[in-house]
N, C-alpha and C positions, 0 to 999 in steps of 0.2 A: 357550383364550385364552393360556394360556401359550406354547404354539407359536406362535402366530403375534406373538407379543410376541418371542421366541426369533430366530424367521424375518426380523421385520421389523430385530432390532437388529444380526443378521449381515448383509446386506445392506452391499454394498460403499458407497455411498452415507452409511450413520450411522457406519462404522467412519472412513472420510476424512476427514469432519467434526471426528469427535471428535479425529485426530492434530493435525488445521490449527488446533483451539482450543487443545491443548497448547501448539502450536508457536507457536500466534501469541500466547497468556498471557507463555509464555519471552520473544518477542521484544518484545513492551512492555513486559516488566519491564527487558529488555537499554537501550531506547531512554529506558524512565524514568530508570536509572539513569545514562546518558548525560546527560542533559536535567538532569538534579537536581544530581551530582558533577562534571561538567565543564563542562558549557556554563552554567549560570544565575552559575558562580562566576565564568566569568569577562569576562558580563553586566553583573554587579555588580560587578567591580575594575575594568571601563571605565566603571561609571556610580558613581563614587565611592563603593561601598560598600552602593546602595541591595541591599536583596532584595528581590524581587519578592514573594513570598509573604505580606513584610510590609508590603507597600502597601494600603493599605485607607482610605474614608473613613467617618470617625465619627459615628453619627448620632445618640447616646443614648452619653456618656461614663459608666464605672461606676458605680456609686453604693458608698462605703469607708461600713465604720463598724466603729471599734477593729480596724482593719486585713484587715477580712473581707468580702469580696465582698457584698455585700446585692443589688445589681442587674445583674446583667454586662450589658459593652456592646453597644450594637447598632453593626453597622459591617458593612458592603458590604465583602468582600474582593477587589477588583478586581484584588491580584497574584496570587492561584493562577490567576486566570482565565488572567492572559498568560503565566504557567506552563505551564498545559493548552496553550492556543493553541499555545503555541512547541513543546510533546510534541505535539501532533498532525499539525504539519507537517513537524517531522523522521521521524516517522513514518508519514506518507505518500512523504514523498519517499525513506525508508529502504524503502518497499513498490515505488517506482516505481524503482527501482535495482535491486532484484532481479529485478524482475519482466523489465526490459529486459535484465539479464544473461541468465536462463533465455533468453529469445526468443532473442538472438544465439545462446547454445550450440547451441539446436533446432534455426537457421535453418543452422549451418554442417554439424549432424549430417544434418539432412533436405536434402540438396542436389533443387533442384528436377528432375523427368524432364527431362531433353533431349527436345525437339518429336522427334515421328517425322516421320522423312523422307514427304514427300507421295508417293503408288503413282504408280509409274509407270502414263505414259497408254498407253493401247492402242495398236492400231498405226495403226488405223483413223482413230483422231482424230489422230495424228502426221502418216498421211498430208495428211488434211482440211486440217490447219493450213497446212503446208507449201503446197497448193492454195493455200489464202486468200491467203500471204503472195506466191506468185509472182502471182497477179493484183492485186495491189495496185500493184506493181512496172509 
């Protein structure tokens, strides 16, 4: 069992995987931090200050007693949502921008064959043609 637990995790296949999960961990933490410290601040210094994160509606406001939480509120947070939203289309569109880079790199490294020249016809059929086209005449 161990061999082929061995066998199966060398395999080029699980070793691929496991770099693209690194690499793709790395790059949502890169586009989180994007999305979080640049873009949502400056969301919010065109929408007067609002945060998004701190949008939410209240549906059960606290309940205080001698300054101590007794019942925490219930409340829908409807801004991480368009938080997430907004990180998942910068990062789709940060996937769809690489991915079109690589293609162009490929497309300029992998130039397409040039068509082979069609064989030359025999002689027989050159003659033949030659026939057809004088009695057409």
């Amino acid at each position: 069992m161990w061999s082929e637990f061995k066998k199966f995790m060398m395999r080029g296949n699980v070793i691929d995987l496991a770099v693209g999960l690194v690499i793709g961990s790395a790059f949502g933490a890169i586009v989180t931090s994007l999305v979080n410290d640049i873009i949502m601040p400056i969301i919010g210094y065109a929408t007067a200050g609002i945060s998004f994160v701190d949008l939410k509606i209240i549906l059960a406001a606290a309940v205080l007693e001698n300054g101590e939480i007794v019942k925490p509120e219930v409340a829908i947070g409807y801004g991480k949502l368009i938080q997430v939203i907004i990180n998942f289309i910068l990062v789709g569109f940060s996937i769809f921008m690489v991915v079109k880079g690589i293609n162009k790199m490929r497309s300029k490294l992998e130039k397409p064959p040039e068509p082979a020249a069609p064989p030359a016809k025999p002689d027989d059929v050159v003659l033949l043609e030659e026939i057809r086209d004088l009695l057409k005449k």
